[in-house]
N, C-alpha and C positions, 0 to 999 in steps of 0.2 A: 776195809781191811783192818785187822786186828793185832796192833805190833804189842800188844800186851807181854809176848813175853819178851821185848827186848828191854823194858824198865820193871821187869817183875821183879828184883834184887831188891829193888830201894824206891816203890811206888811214893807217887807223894796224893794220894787220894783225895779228892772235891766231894764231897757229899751234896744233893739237892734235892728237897723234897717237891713234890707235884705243884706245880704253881710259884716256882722259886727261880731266880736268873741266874744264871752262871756269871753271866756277864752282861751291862746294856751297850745300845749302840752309843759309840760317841766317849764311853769313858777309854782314857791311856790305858793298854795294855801291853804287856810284856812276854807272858807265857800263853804256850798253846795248850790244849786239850785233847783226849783220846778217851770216847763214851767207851766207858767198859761194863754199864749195867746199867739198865731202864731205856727209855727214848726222850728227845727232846725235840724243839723245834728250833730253828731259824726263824728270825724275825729282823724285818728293814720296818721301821715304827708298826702299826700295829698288821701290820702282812707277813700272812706265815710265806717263806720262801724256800723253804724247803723240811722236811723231817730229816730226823736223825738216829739212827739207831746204832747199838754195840757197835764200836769200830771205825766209827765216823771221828775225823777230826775235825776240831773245831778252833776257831781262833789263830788258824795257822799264819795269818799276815804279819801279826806281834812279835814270832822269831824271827821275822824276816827282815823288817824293818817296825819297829816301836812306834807306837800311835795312837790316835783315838781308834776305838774298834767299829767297821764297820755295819756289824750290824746285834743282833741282843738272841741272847740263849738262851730259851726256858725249859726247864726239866714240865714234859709232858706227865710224869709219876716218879718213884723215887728211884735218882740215878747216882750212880759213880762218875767223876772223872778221873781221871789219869794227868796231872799236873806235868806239861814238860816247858824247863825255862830255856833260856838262852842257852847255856851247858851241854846243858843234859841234848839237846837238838842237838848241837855240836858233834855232839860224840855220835851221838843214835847215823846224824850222816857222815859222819867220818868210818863208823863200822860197820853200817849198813846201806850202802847207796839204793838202794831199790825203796828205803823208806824216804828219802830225797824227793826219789821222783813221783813216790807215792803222791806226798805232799805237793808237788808240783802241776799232776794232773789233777787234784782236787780244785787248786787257786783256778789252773786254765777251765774247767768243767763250772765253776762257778763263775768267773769272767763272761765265760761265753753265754752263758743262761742272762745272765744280767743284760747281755749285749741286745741278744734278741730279746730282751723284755722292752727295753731302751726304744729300739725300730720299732716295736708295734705301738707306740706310744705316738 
């Protein structure tokens, strides 16, 4: 889902070229991310665990509670992110509940994949 136009006023834009991390596992993070151009991947050390294309957020645990990040971003070729801090969430679910629960069944949809990764193990 692509909530681009609720921070299109006053984007704060991430640039990343092809082979470049948004972010690795394990560093403190703060703000989350919304791919608005190109694809990337998810990675838990060096296992892709998921793609990511236009519309995918990412990083979303860091507004929720601050921490080391659980896993590492890498732009597949040259992407956009869409920077949202602690605030800017704030408001986006205070004016937009449906983008709340966006974010909500992303965490639970990634939770559960990890779950049944975990059992077959």
């Amino acid at each position: 889902m692509l909530f681009y136009h609720l921070f299109s006023q006053d984007p704060r834009i991430v640039k990343r070229h092809a082979g470049e991390f948004l972010f690795h596992e394990g560093e403190v993070g703060q703000n989350m991310y919304v791919l608005t151009q190109g694809k990337a991947e998810i990675l838990l050390g060096d296992d892709v665990v998921e793609d990511a294309e236009v519309g995918a957020i990412l990083g979303e645990m860091a507004v929720i509670e601050p921490g080391p990040r659980s896993a590492s971003v890498r732009a597949l070729g040259d992407c956009e992110f869409v920077e949202i801090d602690q605030k800017r969430f704030d408001f986006l679910v205070s004016q937009t509940p449906y983008f709340a629960t966006s974010v909500m069944r992303i965490m639970v949809t990634r939770l559960r994949k990890t779950n049944a990764s975990l059992k077959a193990h």
